[in-house]
C-alpha positions in Angstrom: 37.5 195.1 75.7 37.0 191.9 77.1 36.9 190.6 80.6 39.1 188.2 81.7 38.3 184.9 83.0 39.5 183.0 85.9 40.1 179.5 85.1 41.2 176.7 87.3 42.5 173.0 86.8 40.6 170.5 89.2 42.2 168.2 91.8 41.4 165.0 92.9 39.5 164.6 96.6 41.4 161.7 97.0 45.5 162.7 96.6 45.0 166.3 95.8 46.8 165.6 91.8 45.8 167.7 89.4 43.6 166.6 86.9 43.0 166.7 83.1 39.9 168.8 83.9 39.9 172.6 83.7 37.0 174.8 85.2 35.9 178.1 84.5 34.4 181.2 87.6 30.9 180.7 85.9 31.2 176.6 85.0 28.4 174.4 86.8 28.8 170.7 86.9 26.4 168.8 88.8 27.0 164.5 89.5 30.4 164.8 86.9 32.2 162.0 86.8 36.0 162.9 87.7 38.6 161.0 86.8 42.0 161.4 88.6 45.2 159.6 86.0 47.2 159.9 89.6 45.5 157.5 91.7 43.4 155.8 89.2 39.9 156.3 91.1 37.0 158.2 89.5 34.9 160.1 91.8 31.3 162.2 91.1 31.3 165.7 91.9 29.5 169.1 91.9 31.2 172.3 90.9 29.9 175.9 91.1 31.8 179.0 91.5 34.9 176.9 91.9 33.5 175.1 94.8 33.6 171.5 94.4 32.1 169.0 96.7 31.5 165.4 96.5 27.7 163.9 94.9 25.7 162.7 97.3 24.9 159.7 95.6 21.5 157.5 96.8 21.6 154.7 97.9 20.6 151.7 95.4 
């Protein structure tokens, strides 16, 4: 018998829309490049454990 797994659909930081992106209890995604059809803003992120938290991106 198989285990079920929890899944999730991602929403934006910025308006809280749901995204086309759908995460999983063990998916880890480090610096991914979001992209909310909503507002029209893409935005990095990290994801683990359905977590998800802005990149800290360095400075250039």
């Amino acid at each position: 018998m198989e285990k079920l797994i929890n899944s999730r659909w991602i929403r934006c930081s910025n308006c809280g829309g749901k995204t086309r992106t759908k995460v999983y209890e063990d998916t880890v995604l480090m610096q991914f490049p979001l992209y909310c059809p909503k507002c029209k803003t893409e935005v990095k992120i990290d994801v683990m454990q359905f977590e998800m938290t802005k990149s800290e991106e360095p400075d250039a």
